[in-house]
Every structure is written in structure tokens, then in C-alpha cells.
PDB file with one MODEL, atoms N, CA, C and O in Angstrom:
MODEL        1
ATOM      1  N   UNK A   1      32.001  -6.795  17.673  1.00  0.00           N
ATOM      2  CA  UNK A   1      30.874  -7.038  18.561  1.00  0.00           C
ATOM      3  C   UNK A   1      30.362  -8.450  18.298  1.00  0.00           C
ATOM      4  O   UNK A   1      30.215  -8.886  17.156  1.00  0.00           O
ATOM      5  N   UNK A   2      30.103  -9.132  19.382  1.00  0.00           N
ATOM      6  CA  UNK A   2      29.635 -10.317  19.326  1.00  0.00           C
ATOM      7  C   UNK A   2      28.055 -10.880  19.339  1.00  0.00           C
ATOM      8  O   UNK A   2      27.749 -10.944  20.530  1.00  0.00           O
ATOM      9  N   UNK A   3      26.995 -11.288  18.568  1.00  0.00           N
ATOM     10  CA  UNK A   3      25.964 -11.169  19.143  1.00  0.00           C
ATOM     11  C   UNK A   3      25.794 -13.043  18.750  1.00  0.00           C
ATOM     12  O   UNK A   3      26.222 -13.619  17.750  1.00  0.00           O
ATOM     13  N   UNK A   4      24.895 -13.744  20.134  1.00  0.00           N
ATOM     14  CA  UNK A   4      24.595 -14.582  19.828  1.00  0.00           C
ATOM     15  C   UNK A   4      23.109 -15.104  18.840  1.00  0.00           C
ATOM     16  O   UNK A   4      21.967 -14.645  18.844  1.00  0.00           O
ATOM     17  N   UNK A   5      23.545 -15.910  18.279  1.00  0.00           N
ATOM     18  CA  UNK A   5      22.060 -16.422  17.214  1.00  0.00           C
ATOM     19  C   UNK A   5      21.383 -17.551  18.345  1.00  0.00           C
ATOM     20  O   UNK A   5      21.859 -18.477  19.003  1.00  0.00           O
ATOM     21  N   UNK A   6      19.833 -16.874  18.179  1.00  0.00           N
ATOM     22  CA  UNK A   6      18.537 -17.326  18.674  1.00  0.00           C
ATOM     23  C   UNK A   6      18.023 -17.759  17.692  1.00  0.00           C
ATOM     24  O   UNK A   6      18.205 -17.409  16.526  1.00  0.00           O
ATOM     25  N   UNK A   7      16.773 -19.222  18.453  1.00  0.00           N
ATOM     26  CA  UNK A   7      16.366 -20.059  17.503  1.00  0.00           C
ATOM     27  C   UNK A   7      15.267 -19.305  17.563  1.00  0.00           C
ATOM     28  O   UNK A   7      14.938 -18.812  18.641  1.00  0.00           O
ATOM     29  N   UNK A   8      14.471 -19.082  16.336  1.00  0.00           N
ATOM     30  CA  UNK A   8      13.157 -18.651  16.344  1.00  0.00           C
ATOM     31  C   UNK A   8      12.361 -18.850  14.930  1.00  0.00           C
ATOM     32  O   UNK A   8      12.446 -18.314  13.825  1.00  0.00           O
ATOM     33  N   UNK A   9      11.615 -19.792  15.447  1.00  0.00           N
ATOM     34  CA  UNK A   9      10.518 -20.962  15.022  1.00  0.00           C
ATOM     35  C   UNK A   9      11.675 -21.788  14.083  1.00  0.00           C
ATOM     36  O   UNK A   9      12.265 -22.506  14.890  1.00  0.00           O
ATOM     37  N   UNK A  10      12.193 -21.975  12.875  1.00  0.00           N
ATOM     38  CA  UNK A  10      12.580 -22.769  12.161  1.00  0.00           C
ATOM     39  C   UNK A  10      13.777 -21.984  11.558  1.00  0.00           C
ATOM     40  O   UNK A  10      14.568 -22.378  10.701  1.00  0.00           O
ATOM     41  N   UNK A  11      13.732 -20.674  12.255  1.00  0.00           N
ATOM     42  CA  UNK A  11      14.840 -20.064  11.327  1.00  0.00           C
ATOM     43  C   UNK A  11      15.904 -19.506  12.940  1.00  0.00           C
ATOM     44  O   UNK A  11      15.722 -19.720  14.139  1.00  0.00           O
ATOM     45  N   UNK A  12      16.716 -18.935  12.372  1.00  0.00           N
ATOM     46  CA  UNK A  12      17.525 -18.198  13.132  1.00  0.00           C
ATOM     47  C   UNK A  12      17.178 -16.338  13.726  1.00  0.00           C
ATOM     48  O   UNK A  12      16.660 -15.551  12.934  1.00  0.00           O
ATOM     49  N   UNK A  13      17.493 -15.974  14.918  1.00  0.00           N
ATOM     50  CA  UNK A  13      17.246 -14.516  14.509  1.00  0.00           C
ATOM     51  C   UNK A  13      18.799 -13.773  15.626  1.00  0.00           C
ATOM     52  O   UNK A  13      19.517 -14.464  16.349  1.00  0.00           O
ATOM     53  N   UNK A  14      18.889 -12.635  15.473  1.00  0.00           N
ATOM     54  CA  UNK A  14      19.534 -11.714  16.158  1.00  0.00           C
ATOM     55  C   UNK A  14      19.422 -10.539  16.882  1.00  0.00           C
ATOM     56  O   UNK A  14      18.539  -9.849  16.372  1.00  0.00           O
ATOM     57  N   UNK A  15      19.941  -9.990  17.873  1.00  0.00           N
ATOM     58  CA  UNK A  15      19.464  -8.840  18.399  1.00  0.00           C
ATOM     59  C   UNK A  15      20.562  -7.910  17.661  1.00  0.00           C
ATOM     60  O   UNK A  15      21.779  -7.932  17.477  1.00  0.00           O
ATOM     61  N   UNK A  16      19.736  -7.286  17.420  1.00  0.00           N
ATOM     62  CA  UNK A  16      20.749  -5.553  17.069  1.00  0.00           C
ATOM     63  C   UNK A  16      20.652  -4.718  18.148  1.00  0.00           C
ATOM     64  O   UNK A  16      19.561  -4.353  18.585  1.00  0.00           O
ATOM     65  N   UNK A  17      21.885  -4.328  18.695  1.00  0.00           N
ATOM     66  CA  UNK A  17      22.083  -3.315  19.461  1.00  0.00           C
ATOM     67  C   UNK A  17      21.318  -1.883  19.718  1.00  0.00           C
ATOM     68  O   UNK A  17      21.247  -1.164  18.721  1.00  0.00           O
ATOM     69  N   UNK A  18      20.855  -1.483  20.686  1.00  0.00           N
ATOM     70  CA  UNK A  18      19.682  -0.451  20.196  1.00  0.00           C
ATOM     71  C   UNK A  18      20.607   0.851  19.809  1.00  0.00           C
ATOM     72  O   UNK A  18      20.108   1.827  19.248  1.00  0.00           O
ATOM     73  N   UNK A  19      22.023   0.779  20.165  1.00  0.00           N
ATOM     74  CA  UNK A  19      22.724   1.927  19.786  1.00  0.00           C
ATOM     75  C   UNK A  19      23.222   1.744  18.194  1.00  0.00           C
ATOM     76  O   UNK A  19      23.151   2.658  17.372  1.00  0.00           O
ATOM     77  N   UNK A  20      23.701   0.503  17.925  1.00  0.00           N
ATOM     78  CA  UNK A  20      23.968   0.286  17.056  1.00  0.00           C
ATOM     79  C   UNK A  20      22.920   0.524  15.597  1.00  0.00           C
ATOM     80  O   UNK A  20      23.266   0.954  14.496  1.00  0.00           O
ATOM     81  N   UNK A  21      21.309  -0.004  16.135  1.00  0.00           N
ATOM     82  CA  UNK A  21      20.348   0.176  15.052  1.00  0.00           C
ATOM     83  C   UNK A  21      19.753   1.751  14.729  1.00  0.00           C
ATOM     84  O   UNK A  21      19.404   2.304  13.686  1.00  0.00           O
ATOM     85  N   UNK A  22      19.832   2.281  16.471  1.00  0.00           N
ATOM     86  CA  UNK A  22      20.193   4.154  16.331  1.00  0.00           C
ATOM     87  C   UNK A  22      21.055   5.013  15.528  1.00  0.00           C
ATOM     88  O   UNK A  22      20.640   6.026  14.965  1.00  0.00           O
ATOM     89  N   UNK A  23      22.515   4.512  15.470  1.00  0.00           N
ATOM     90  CA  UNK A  23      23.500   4.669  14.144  1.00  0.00           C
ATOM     91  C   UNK A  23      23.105   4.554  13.026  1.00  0.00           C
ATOM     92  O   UNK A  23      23.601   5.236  12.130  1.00  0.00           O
ATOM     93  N   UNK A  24      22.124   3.675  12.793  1.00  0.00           N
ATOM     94  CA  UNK A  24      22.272   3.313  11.602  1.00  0.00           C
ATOM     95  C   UNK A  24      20.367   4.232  11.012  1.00  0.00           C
ATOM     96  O   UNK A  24      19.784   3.980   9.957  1.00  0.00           O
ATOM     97  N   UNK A  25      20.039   4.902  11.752  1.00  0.00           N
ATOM     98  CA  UNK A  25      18.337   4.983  11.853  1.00  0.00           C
ATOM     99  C   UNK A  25      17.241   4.149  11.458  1.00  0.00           C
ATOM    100  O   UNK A  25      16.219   4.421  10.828  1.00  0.00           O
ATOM    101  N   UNK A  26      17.777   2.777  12.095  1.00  0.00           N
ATOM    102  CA  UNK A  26      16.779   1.650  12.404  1.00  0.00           C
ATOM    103  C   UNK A  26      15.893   1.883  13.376  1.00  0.00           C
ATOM    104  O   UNK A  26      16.262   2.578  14.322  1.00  0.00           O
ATOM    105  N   UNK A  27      14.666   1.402  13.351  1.00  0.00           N
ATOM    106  CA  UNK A  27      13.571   1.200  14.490  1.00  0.00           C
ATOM    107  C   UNK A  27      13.047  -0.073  13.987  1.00  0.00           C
ATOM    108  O   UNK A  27      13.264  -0.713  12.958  1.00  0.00           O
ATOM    109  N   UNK A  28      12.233  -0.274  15.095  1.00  0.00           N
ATOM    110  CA  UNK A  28      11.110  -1.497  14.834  1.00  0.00           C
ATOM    111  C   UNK A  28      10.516  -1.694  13.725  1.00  0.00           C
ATOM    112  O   UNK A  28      10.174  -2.839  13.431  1.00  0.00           O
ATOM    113  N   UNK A  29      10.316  -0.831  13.039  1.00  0.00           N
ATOM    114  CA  UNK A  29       9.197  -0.888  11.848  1.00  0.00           C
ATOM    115  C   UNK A  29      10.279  -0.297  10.478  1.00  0.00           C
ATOM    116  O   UNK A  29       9.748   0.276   9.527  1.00  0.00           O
ATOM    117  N   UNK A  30      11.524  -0.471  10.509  1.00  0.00           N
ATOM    118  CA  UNK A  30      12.271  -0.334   9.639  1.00  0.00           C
ATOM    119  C   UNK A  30      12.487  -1.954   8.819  1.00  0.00           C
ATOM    120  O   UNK A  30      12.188  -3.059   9.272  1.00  0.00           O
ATOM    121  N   UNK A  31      13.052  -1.644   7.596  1.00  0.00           N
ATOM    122  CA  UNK A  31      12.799  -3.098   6.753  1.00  0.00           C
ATOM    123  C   UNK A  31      13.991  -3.193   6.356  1.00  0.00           C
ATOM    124  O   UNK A  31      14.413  -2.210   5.747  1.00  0.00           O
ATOM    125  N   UNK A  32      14.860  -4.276   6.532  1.00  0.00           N
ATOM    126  CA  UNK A  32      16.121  -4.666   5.797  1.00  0.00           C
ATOM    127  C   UNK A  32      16.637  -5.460   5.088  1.00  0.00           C
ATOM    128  O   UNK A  32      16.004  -6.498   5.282  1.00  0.00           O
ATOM    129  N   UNK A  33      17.619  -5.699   4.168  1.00  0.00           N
ATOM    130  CA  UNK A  33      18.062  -6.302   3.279  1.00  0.00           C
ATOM    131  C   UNK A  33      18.820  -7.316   4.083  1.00  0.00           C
ATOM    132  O   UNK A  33      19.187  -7.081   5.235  1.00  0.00           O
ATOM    133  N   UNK A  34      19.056  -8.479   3.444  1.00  0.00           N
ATOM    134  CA  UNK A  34      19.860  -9.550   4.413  1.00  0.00           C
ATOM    135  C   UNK A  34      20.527  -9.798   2.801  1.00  0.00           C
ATOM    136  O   UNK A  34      19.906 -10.260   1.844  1.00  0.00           O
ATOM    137  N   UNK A  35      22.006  -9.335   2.815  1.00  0.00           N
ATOM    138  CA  UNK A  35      22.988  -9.803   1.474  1.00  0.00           C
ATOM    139  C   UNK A  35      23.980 -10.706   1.684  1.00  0.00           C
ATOM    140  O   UNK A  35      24.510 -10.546   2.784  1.00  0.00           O
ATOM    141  N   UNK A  36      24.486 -11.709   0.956  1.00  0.00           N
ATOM    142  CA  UNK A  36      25.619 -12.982   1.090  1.00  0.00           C
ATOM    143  C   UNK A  36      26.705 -12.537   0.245  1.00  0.00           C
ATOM    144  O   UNK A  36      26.621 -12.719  -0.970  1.00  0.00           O
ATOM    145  N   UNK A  37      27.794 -11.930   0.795  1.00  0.00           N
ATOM    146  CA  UNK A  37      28.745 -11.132  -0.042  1.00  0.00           C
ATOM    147  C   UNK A  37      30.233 -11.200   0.584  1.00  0.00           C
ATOM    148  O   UNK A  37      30.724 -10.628   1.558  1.00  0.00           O
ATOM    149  N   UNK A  38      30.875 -12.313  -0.546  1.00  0.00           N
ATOM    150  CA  UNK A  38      32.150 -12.690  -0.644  1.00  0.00           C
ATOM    151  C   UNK A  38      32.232 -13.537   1.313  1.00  0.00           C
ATOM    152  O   UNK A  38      32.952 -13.187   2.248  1.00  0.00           O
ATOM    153  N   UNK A  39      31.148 -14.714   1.255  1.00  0.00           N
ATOM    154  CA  UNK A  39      31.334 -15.304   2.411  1.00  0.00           C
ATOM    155  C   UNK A  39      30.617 -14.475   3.449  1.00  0.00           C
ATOM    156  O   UNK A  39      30.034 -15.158   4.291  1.00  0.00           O
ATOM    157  N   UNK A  40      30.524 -13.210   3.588  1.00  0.00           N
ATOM    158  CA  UNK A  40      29.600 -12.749   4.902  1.00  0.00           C
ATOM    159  C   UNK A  40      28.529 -11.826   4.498  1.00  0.00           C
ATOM    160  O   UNK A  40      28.444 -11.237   3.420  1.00  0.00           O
ATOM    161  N   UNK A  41      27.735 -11.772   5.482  1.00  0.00           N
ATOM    162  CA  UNK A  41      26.198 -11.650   5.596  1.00  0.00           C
ATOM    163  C   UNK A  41      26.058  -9.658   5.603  1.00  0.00           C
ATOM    164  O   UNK A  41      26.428  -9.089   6.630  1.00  0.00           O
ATOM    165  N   UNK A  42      25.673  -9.047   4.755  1.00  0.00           N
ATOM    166  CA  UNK A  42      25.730  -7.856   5.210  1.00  0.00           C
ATOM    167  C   UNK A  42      23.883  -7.363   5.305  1.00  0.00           C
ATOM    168  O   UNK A  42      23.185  -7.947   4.477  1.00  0.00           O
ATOM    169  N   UNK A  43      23.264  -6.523   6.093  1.00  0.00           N
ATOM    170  CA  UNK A  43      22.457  -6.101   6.546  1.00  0.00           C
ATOM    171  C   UNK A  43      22.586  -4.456   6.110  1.00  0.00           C
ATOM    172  O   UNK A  43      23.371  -3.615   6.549  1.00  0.00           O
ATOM    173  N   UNK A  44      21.512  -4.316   5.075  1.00  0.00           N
ATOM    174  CA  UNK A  44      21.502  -2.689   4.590  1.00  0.00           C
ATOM    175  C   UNK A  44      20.104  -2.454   4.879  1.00  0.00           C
ATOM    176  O   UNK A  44      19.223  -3.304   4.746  1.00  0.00           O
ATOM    177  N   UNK A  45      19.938  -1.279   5.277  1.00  0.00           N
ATOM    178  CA  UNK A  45      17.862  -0.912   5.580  1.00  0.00           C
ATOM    179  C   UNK A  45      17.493  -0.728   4.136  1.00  0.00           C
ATOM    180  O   UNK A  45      18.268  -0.211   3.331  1.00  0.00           O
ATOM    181  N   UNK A  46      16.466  -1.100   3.869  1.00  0.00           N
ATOM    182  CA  UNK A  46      16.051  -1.146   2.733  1.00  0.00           C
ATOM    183  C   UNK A  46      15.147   0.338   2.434  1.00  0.00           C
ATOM    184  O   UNK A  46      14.253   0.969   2.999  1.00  0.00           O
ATOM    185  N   UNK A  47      15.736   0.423   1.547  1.00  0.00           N
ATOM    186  CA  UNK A  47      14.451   2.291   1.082  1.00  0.00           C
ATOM    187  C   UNK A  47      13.473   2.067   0.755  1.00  0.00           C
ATOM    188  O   UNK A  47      13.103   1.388  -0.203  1.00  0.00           O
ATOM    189  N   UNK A  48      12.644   2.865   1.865  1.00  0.00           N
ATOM    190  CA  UNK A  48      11.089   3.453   1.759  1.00  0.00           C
ATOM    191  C   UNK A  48      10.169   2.933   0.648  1.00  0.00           C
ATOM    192  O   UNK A  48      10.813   2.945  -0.401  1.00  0.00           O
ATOM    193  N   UNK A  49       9.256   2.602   0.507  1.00  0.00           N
ATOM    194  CA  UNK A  49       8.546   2.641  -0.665  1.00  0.00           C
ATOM    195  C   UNK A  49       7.870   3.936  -1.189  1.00  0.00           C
ATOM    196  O   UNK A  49       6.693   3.889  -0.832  1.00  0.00           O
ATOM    197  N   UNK A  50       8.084   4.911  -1.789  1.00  0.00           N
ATOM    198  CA  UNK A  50       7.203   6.314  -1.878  1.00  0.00           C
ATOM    199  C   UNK A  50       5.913   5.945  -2.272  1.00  0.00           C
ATOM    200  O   UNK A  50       5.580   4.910  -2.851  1.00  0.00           O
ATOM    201  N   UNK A  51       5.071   7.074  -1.832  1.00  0.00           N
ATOM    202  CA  UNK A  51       4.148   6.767  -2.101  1.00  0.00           C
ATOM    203  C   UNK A  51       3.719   7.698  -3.548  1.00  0.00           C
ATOM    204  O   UNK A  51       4.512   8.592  -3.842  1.00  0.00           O
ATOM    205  N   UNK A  52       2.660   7.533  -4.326  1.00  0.00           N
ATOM    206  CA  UNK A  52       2.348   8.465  -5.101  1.00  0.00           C
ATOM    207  C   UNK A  52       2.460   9.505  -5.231  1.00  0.00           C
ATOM    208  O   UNK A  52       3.175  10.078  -6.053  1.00  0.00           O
ATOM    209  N   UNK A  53       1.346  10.236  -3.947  1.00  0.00           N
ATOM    210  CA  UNK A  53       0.929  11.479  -2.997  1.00  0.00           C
ATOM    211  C   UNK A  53       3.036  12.104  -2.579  1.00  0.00           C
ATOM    212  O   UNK A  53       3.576  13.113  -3.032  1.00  0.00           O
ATOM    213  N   UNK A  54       3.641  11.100  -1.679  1.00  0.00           N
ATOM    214  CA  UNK A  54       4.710  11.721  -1.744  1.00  0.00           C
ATOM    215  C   UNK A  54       5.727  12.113  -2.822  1.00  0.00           C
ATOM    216  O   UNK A  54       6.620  12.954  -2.715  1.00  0.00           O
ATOM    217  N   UNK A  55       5.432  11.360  -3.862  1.00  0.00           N
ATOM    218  CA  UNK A  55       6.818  11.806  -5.475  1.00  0.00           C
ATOM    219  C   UNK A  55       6.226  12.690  -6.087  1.00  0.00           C
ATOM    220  O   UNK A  55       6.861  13.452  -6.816  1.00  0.00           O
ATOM    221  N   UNK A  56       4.436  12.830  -5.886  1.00  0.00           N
ATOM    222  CA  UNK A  56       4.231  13.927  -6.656  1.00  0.00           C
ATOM    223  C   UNK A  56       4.042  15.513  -5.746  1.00  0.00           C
ATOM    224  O   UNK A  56       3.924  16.559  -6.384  1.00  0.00           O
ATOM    225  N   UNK A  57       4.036  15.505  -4.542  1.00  0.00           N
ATOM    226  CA  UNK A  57       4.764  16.445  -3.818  1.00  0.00           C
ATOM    227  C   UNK A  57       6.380  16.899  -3.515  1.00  0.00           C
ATOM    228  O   UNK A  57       6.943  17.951  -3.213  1.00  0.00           O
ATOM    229  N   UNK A  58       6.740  15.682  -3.738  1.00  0.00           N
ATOM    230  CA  UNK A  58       8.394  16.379  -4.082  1.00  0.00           C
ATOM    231  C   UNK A  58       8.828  17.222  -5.585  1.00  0.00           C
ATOM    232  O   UNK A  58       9.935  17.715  -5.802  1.00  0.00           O
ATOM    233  N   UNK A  59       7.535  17.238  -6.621  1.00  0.00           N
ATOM    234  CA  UNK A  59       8.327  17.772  -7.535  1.00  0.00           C
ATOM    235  C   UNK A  59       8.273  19.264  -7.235  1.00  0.00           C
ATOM    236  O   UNK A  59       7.433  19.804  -6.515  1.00  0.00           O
ATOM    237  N   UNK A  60       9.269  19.860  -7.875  1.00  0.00           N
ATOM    238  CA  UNK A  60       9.322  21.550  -7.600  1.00  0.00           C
ATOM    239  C   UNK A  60       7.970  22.240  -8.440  1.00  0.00           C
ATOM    240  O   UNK A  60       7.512  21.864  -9.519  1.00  0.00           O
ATOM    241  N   UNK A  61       7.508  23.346  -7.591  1.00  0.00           N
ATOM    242  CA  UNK A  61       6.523  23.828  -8.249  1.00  0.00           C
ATOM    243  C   UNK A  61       6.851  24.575  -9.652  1.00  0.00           C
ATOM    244  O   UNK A  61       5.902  24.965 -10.331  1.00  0.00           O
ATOM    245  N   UNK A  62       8.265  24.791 -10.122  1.00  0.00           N
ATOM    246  CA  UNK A  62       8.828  25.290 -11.328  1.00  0.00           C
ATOM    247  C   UNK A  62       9.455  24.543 -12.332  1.00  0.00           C
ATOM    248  O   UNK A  62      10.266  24.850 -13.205  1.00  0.00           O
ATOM    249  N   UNK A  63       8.947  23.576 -12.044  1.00  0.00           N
ATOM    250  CA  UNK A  63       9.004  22.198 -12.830  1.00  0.00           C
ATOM    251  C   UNK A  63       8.769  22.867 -14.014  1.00  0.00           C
ATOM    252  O   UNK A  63       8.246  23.981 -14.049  1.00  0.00           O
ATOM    253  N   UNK A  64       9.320  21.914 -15.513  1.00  0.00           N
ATOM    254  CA  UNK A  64       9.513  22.197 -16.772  1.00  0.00           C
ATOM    255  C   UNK A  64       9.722  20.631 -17.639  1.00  0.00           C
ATOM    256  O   UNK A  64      10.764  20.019 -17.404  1.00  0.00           O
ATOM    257  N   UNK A  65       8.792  20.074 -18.547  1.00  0.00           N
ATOM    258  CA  UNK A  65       9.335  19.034 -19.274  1.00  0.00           C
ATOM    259  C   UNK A  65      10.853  19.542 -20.077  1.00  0.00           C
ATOM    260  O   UNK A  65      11.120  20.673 -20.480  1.00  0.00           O
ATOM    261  N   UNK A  66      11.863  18.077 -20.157  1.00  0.00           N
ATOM    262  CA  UNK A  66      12.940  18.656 -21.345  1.00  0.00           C
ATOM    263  C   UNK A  66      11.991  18.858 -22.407  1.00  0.00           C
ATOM    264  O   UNK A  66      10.818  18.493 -22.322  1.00  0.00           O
ATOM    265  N   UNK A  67      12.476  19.422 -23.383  1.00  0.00           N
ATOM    266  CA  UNK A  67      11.989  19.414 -24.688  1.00  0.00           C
ATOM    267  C   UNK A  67      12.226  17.886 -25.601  1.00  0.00           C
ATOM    268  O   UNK A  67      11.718  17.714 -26.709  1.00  0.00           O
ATOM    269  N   UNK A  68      12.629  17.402 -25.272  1.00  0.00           N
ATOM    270  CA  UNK A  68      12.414  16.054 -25.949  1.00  0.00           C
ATOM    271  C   UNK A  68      11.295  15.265 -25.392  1.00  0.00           C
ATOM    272  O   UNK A  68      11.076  14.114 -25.767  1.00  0.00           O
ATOM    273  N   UNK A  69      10.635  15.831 -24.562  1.00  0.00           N
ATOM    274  CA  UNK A  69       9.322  14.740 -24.112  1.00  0.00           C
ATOM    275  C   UNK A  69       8.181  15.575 -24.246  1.00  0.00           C
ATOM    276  O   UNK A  69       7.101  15.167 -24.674  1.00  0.00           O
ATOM    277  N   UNK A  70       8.486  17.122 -23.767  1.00  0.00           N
ATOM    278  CA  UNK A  70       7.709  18.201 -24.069  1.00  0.00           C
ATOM    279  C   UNK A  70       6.204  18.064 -24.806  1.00  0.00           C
ATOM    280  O   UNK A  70       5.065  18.143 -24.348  1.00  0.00           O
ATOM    281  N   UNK A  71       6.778  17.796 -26.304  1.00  0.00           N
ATOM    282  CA  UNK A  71       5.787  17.818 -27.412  1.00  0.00           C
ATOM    283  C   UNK A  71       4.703  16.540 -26.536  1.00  0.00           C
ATOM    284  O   UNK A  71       3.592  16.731 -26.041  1.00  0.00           O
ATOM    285  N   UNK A  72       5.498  15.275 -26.585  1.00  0.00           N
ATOM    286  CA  UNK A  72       4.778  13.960 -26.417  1.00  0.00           C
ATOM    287  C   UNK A  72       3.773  14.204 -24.887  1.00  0.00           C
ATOM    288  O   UNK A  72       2.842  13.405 -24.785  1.00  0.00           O
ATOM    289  N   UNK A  73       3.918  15.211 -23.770  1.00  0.00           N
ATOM    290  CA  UNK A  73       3.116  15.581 -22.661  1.00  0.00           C
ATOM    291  C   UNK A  73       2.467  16.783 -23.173  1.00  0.00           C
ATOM    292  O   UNK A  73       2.095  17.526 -22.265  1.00  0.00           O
ATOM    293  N   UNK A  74       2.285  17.086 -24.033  1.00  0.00           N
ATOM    294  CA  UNK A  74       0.996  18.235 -24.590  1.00  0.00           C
ATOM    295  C   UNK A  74       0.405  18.037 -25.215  1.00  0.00           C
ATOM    296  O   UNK A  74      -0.545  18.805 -25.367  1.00  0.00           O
ATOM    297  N   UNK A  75       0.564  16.509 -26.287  1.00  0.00           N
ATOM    298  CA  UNK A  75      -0.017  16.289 -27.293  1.00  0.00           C
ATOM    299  C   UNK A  75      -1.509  15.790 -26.828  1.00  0.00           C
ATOM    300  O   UNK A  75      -1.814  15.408 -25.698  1.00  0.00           O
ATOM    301  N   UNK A  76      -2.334  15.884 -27.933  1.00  0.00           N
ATOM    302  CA  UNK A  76      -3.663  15.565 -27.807  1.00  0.00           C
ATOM    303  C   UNK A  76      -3.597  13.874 -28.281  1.00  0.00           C
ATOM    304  O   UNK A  76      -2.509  13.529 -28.743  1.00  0.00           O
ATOM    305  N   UNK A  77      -4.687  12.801 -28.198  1.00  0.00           N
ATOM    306  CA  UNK A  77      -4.735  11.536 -28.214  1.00  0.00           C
ATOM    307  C   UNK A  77      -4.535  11.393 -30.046  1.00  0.00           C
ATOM    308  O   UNK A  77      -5.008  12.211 -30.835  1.00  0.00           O
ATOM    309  N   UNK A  78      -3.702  10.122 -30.454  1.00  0.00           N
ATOM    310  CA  UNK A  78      -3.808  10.315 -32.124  1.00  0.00           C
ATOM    311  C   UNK A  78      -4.964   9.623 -32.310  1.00  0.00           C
ATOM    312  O   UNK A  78      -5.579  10.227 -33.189  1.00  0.00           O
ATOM    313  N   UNK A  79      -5.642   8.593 -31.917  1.00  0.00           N
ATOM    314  CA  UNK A  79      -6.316   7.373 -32.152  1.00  0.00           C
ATOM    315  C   UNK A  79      -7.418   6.926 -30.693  1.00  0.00           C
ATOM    316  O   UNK A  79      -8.158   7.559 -29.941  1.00  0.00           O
ATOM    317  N   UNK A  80      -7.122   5.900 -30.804  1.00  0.00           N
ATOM    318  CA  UNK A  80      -8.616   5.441 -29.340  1.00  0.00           C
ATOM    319  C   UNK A  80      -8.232   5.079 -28.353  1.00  0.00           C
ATOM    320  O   UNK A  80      -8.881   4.263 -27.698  1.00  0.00           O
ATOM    321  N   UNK A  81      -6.854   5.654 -27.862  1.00  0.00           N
ATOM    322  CA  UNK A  81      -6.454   5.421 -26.755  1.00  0.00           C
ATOM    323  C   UNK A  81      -7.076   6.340 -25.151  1.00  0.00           C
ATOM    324  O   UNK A  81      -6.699   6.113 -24.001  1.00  0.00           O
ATOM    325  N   UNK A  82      -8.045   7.317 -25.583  1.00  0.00           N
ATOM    326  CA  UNK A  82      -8.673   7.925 -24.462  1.00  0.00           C
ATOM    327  C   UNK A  82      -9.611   6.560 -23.928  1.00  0.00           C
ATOM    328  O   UNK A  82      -9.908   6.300 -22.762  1.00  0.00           O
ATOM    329  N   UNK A  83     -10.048   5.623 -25.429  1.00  0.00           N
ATOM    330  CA  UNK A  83     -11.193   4.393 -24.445  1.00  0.00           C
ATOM    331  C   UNK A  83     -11.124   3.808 -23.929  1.00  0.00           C
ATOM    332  O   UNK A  83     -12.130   3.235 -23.509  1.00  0.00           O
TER     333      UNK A  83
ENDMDL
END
């Protein structure tokens, strides 16, 4: 596929195909990577930023520390780090 480069303001820009950015589940308000790899330009969407509210709703409600961190998330403060 051929797309021509447009001048826009001091830089260059491109149109992406609306089928093509549909393939790929691009929209308008999607954010992408622009990479220089072995001579050509590759374009990956860049992942989401989570939010707090969302990573701490993805954990399972049967969640369990390993036991190697276990102790260190139950422990009480040794020193003055609550101040």
C-alpha cells in the first residue's frame, strides 16, 4: 500500500487507512509508537496507561500473598516509618 507524506507544520504526517487502523484497533484517540528498525519505520499502538482504580479491580477477589512477601504485608511498622 502506498500512502503519500503530507507536510504538516515542520514535520511530516500520514494518513492511515480507516480499514487498515480498524485491523489494527486504532481510533483517533489511540497513541502510537513510531520505531527505526533495521532501515524502516514500524508503527505499534502503544498500551494503555492503567489506571490505579483499574489494576486494583483486576485483582481476583481470592487473591493470596506468596509466602515470601506474606510475612513483610502483615507486618506491623519496626521504627518511624508510619511518620
Amino acid at each position: 500500500m502506498d500512502v503519500q507524506l503530507k507536510k504538516w507544520g515542520n514535520s511530516l504526517g500520514l494518513r492511515i487507512p480507516y480499514q487498515l487502523a480498524e485491523s489494527f484497533g486504532w481510533d483517533e484517540n489511540s497513541t502510537v509508537e513510531l520505531l527505526e528498525q533495521d532501515g524502516a519505520l514500524m508503527i505499534r499502538k502503544k498500551a494503555a496507561v492503567t489506571s490505579l482504580e483499574e489494576l486494583l479491580a483486576s485483582i481476583p477477589d481470592d487473591f493470596t500473598y506468596p509466602e515470601d512477601v506474606a510475612d513483610f504485608v502483615q507486618s506491623h511498622p519496626q521504627g518511624q516509618e508510619w511518620l
